[in-house]
N, C-alpha and C positions, 0 to 999 in steps of 0.2 A: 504494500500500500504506500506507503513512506517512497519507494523507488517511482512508484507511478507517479506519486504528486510532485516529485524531483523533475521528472520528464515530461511531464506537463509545464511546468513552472518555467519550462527553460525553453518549450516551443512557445509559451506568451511571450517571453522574452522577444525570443526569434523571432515573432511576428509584430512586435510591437516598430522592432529596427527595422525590417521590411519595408515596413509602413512611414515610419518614420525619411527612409531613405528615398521611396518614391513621391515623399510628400513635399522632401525641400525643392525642386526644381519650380513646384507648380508656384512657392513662394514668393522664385522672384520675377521680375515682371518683367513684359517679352518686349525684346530690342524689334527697333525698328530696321530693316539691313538699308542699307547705305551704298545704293549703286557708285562704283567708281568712277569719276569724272565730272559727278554733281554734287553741285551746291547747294544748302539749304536757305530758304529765303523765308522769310515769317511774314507774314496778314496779320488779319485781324480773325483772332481766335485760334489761329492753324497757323501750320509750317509746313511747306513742301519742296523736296530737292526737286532740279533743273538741271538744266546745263548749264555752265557760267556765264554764258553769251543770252541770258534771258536779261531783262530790264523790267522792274516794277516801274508805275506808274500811279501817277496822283489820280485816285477816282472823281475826284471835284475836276480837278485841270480836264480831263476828257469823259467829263458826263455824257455830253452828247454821242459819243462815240459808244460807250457802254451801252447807254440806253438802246443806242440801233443793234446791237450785237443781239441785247435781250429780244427787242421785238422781232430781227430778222430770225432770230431761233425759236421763239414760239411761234410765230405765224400772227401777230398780233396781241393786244391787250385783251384782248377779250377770254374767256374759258377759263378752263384751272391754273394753269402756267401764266397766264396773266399776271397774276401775283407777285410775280417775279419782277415785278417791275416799282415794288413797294416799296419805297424806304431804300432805294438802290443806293446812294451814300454811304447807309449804316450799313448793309446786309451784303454789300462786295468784301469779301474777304481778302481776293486777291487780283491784282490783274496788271497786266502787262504783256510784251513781245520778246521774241526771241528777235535779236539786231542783227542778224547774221541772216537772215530770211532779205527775201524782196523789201525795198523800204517803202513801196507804193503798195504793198499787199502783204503785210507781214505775216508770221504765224503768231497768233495770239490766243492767251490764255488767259479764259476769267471764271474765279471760285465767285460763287454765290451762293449766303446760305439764305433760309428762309423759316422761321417758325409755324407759321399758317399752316403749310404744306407738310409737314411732322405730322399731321395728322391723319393723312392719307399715305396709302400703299405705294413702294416708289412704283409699281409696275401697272399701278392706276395713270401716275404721271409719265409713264411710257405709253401706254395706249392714247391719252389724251392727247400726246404728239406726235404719234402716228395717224392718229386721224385727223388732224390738223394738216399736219403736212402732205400724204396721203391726197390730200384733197385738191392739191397744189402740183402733181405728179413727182411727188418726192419722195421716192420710196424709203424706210425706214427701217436699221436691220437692229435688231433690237439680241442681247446676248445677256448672261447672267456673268459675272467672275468672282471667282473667292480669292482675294487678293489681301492677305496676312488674316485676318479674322473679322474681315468684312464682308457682307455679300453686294456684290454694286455691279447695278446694272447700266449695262453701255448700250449706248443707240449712235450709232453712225449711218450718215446718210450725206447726199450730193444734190444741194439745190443749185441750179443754173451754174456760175464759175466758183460755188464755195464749195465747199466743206468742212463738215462738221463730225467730234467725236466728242458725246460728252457722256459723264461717267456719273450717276447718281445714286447717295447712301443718307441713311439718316444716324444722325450722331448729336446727342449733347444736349437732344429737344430740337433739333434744326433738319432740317432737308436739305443737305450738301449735294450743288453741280459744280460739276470740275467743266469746264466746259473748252477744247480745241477749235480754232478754227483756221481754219487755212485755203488753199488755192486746190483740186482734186488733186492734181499732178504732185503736187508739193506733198502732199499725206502721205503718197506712196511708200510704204519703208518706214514712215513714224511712229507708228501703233506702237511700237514695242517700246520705245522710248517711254509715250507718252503713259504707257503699263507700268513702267518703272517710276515714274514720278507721279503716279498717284499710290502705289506703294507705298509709298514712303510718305505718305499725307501725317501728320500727328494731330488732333483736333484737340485744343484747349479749352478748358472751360470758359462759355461767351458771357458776356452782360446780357440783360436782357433791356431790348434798345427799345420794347413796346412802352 
């Protein structure tokens, strides 16, 4: 009896280490990996690496500019994505070009988060601008990816001389769009890139600007 409770005593034991040993790893918190050759640049609320040839820009200095970005991407103010056009000063998180592109047609990239839209499915705001755009003969290719321990889905698509890839998750209470846009020719070969620097997106905790 005494030998059995020995032998028991020492598989708690043993199982307690076990447990202990596959428990430390979950403790510490998961790095973000750090493609080679990019920089990390910080917004408002988030960070995201680039290449070093990208430039932030002042959201005030080129409101006008932003704003036609939003509207050319949803198809107008009106409908769900509409929204997106709220509080665009407060709710651009990031934006800017790559200088090393065309200087008459750069490639340009604008985060926008949104609270409103937190409330709905991001896959609700994928259909809403497919049929938007759809509508316009833009066809729209819509994909899911699990990119670190996010699910975000991307919709790319080619209106007349643009294109567009943009990447949407919800994080932090907000409805984060990562949004690309470029010349069609120009995208060829960027995807991957553009894979890697949302990657590597970090989301901080925002103020709430309501």
């Amino acid at each position: 009896m005494k030998k059995a409770f020995i032998l028991l005593s020492v598989f708690v034991l043993l199982l307690t280490s076990a447990c202990d040993l596959f428990a430390s790893p979950e403790s510490k918190p998961t790095s973000v990996s750090e493609p080679s050759g990019m920089e990390r640049y910080y917004g408002q609320g988030m960070s995201i690496m680039l290449l070093p040839s990208y430039e932030a820009r002042n959201v005030r200095d080129d409101l006008p500019k932003v704003i036609d970005v939003i509207t050319r991407f949803t198809g107008g103010d009106d409908g769900l994505l509409g929204g997106l056009l709220d509080n665009v000063e407060q709710n651009v998180a990031w934006w800017g070009w790559d200088t090393e592109t065309l200087e008459e047609n750069p490639l340009r990239l604008l985060i926008i988060k949104n609270k409103a839209l937190h409330a709905l499915p991001v896959t609700a705001t994928a259909v809403t601008l497919q049929r938007a755009l759809n509508s316009e003969t833009a066809q729209v290719e819509q994909s899911t990816l699990n990119l670190g321990s996010r699910s975000i889905v991307r919709l790319k698509y080619v209106k007349e001389d643009v294109a567009w890839i943009a990447y949407a998750f919800k994080e932090q209470g907000y409805f984060w769009l990562a949004l690309f846009m470029f010349t069609p020719e120009g995208l060829i070969g960027a995807q991957d890139s553009f894979e890697k620097s949302i990657s590597t997106i970090i989301i901080d905790p925002v103020e709430n600007n309501d």
